[in-house]
C-alpha positions as CSV (number, residue, x, y, z in Angstrom):
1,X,17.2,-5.9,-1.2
2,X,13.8,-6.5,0.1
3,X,12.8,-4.1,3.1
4,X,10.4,-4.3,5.5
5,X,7.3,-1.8,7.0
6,X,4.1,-1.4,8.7
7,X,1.2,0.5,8.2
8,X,0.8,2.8,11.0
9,X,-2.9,2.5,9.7
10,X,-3.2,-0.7,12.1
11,X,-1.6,1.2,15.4
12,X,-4.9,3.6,15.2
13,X,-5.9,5.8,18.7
14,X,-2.0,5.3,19.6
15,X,0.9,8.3,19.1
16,X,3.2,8.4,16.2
17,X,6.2,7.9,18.4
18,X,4.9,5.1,19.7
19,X,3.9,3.4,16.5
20,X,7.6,4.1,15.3
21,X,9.4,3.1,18.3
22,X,7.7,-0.1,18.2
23,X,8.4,-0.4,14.6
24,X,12.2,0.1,15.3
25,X,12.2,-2.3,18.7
26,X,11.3,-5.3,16.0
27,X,13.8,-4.0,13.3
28,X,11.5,-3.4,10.8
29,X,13.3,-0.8,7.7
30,X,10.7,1.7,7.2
31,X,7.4,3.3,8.9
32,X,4.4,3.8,6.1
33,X,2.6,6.5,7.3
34,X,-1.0,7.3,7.0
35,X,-1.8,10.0,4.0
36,X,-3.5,12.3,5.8
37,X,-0.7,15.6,5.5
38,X,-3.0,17.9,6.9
39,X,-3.0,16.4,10.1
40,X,0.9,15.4,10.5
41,X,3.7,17.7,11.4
42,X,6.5,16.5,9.4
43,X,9.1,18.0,11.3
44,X,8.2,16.4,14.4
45,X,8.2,12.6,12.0
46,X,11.7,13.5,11.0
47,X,13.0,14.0,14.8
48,X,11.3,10.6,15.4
49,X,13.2,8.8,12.9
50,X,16.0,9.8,13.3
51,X,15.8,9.2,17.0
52,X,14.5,5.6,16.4
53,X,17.2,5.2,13.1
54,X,14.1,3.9,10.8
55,X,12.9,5.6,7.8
56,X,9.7,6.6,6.4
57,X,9.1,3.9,4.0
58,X,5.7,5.0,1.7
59,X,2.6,6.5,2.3
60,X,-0.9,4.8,2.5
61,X,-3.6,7.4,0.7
62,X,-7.0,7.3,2.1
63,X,-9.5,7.7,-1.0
64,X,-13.1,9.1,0.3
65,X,-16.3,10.3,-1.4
66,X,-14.3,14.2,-2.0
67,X,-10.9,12.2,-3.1
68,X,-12.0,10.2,-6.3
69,X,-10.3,10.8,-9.3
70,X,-12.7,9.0,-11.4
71,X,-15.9,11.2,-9.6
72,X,-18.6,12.3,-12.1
73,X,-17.6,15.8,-10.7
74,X,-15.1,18.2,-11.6
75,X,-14.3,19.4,-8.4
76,X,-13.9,15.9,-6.8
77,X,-11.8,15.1,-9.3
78,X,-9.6,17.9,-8.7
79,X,-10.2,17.8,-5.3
80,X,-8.6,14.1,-5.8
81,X,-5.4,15.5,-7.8
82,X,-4.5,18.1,-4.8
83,X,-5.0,15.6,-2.1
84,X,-2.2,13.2,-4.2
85,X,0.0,16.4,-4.8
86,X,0.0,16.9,-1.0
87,X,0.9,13.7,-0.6
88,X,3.6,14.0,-2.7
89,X,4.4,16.6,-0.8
90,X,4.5,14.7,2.4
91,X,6.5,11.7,1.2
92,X,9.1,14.1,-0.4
93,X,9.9,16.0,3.2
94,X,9.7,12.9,5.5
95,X,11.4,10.8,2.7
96,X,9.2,8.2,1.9
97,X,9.6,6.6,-1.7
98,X,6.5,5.7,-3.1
99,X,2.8,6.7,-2.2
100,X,-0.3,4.4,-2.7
101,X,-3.0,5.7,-4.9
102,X,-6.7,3.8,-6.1
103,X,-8.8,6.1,-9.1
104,X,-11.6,5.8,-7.1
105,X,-13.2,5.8,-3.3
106,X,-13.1,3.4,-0.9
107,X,-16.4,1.8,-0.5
108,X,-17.5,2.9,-4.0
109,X,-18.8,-0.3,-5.5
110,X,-20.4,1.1,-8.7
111,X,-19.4,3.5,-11.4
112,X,-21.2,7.0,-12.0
113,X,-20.2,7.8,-15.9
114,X,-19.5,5.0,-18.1
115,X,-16.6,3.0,-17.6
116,X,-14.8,4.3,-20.5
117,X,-14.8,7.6,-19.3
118,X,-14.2,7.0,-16.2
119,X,-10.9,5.2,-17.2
120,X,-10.1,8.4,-19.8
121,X,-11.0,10.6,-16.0
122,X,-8.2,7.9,-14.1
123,X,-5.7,8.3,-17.4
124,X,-5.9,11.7,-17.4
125,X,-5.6,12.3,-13.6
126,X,-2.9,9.9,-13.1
127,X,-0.5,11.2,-15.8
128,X,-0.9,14.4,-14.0
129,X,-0.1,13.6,-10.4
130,X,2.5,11.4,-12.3
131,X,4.9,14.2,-13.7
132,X,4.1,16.3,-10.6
133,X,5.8,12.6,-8.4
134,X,8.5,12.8,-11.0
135,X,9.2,16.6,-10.0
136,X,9.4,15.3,-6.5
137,X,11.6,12.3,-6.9
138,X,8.4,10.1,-5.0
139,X,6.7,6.6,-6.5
140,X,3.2,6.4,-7.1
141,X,1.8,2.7,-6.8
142,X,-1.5,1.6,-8.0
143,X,-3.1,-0.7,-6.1
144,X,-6.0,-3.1,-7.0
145,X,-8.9,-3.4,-4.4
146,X,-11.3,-6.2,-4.3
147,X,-14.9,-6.3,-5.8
148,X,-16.2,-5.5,-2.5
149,X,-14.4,-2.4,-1.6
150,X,-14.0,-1.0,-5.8
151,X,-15.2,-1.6,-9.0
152,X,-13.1,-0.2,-11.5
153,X,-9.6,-1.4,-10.9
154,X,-9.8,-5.1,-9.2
155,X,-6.7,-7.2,-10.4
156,X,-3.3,-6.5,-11.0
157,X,-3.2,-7.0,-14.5
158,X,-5.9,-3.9,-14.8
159,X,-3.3,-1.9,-13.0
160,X,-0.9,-3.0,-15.2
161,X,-2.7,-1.8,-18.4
162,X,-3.5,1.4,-16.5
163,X,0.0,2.2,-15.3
164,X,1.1,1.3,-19.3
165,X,-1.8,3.7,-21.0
166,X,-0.6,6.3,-18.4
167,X,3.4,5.6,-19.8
168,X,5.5,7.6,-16.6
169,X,8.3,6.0,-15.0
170,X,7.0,7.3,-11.8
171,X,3.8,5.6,-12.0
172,X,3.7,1.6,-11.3
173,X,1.8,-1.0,-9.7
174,X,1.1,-2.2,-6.6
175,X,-0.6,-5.6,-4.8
176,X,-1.8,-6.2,-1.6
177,X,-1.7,-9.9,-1.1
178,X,-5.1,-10.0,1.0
179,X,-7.2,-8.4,-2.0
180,X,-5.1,-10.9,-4.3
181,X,-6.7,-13.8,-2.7
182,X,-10.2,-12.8,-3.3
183,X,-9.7,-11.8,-7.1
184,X,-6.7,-13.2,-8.3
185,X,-6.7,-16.8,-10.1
186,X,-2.4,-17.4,-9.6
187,X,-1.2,-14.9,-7.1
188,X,2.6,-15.2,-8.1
189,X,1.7,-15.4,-12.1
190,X,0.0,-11.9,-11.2
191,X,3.1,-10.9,-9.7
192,X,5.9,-12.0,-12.2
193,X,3.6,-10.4,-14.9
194,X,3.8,-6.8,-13.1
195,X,7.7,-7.6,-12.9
196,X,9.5,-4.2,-12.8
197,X,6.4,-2.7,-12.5
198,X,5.9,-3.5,-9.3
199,X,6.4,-1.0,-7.0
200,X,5.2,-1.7,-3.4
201,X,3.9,-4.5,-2.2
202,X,0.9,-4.8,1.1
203,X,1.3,-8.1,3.4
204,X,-1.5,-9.9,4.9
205,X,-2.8,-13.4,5.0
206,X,-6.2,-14.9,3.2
207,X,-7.7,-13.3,6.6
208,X,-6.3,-9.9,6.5
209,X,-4.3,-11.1,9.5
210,X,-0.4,-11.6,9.8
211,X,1.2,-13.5,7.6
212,X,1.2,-17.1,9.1
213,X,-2.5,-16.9,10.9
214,X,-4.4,-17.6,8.2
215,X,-4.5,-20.8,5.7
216,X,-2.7,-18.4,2.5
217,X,0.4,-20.7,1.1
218,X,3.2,-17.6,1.1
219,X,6.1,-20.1,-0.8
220,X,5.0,-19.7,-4.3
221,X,4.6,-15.8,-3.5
222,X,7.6,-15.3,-2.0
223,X,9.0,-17.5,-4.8
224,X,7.5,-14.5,-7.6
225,X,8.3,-11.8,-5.6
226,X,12.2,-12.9,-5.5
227,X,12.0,-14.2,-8.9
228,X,11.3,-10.4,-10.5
229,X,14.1,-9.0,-8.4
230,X,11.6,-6.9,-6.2
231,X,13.7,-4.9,-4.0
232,X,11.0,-2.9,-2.2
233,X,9.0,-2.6,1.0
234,X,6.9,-5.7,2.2
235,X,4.5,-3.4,4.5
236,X,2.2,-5.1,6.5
237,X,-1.4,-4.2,6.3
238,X,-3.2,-6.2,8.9
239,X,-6.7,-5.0,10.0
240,X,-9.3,-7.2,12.1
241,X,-12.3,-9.2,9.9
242,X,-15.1,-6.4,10.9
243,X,-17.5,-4.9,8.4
244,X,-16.2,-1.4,9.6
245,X,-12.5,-2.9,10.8
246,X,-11.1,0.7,11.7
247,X,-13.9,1.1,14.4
248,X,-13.1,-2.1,15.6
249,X,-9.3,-1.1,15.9
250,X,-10.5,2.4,18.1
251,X,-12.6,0.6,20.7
252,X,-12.3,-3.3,21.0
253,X,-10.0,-6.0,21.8
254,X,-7.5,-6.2,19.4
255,X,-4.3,-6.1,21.4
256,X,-2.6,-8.9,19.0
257,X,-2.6,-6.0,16.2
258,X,-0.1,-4.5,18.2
259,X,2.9,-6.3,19.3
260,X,2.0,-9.9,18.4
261,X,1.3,-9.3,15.0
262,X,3.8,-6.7,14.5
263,X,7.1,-9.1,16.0
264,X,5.2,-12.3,14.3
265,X,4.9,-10.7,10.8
266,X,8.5,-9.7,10.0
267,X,9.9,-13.1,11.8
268,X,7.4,-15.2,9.8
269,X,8.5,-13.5,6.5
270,X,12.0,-12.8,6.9
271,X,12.2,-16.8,8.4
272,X,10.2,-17.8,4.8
273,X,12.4,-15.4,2.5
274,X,15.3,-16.7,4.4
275,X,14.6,-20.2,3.2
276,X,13.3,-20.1,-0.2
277,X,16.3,-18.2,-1.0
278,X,18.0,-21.1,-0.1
279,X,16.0,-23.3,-1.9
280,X,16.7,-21.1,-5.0
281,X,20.5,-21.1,-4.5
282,X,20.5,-25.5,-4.4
């Protein structure tokens, strides 16, 4: 059964109780936290879900400059492989099911070694990380950024080959429908080609806003997503259209983030699901 979340990413400046307790007033299944374990106190995150009766649903990694498995240094790239392992370790004790992971930084629009060995560097680190997921009974999604924000792994069908070459049942593939719309030809033919591969899934219109407030046309999508049987977390990841959208989030007028977006999105989808279903069933 399909499940629903929110990336606390969006709620930034604001507690984690309150973030969850808003989460739980709109009935949304799970929390996805933001992957940054050195900072949470995962105690504390259990006591909150259990008080608000959600779960942890995944974890969103945050890839920098000193977190880049594919980095033309050693020690980055290690670096990288602890930063996923502690992530592990955080979705294992708050009991989230799968993490998000990207070979290389955010932001980093051009490669430092050749491609090839980059993609041996993202191989090598992912089947590492993998077993170590596998150990902790945690997913690990790959997720394709646009051209703007990554070069090396774009479209879902390059996640696809890189989840095969890496050949771990704990390591699958990911989308997030806003970075779909800038590089994918046929979103849902994208979709029903990851099939069981498909681990977690991000939600946002053409504009990176919610679902329904932009011009995206979710029928055929929500059409692939039921056809392959996807019975994961639809996790909205909504974030303002600013060259630098987190600073925007901090300091400006973006209220509609909040509970607007967060009530709209899972009504919107849940209403569309609701009646393709249907449609499917005639």
């Amino acid at each position: 059964m399909i499940k629903y979340a929110y990336n606390t990413l969006v709620y930034a400046g604001e507690s984690i109780e309150e973030s969850i307790k808003r989460l739980a007033k709109y009935e949304y299944d799970g929390v996805e936290f933001v992957g940054e374990p050195d900072d949470m106190d995962f105690n504390e995150i259990k006591k909150l879900l259990t008080k608000y009766n959600i779960e942890a649903s995944s974890i969103c990694a945050i890839y920098t400059p000193e977190r880049d498995l594919v980095s033309s240094k050693a020690d980055i790239r290690e670096n990288a492989k602890n930063y996923i392992k502690k992530c592990l370790d955080m979705a294992a004790e708050i009991g989230a099911s799968v993490m998000s992971l990207t070979p290389t930084a955010c932001m980093k629009t051009t490669p430092e070694d050749s491609l090839e060995q980059e993609w041996e560097w993202a191989v090598e680190g992912l089947r590492e990380v993998g077993k170590y997921a596998e150990e902790k009974g945690v997913k690990i999604a790959v997720e394709p950024w646009n051209r703007y924000e990554n070069y090396l792994i774009n479209r879902l069908d390059q996640s696809i080959e890189l989840v095969d070459e890496v050949n771990i049942p704990s390591v699958g593939c990911m989308c997030d429908i806003f970075h779909m719309c800038i590089e994918e030809t046929d979103i849902p033919a994208a979709i029903r080609k990851a099939g069981d591969r498909l681990y977690h899934i991000h939600i946002a219109d053409n504009n990176r806003a919610a679902p329904g407030y932009g011009h995206l046309d979710f029928n055929p999508i929500i059409d692939a997503i039921l056809s392959i049987g996807y019975d994961g977390y639809l996790s909205m990841e909504l974030l303002p259209a600013a060259a630098d959208p987190f600073l925007v989030l901090e300091g400006a007028d973006c209220e509609e983030f909040y509970d607007q977006y967060t009530k709209d999105s899972i009504d919107f989808l849940k209403r569309t699901i609701e009646s393709r279903k249907g449609l499917q069933e005639v």
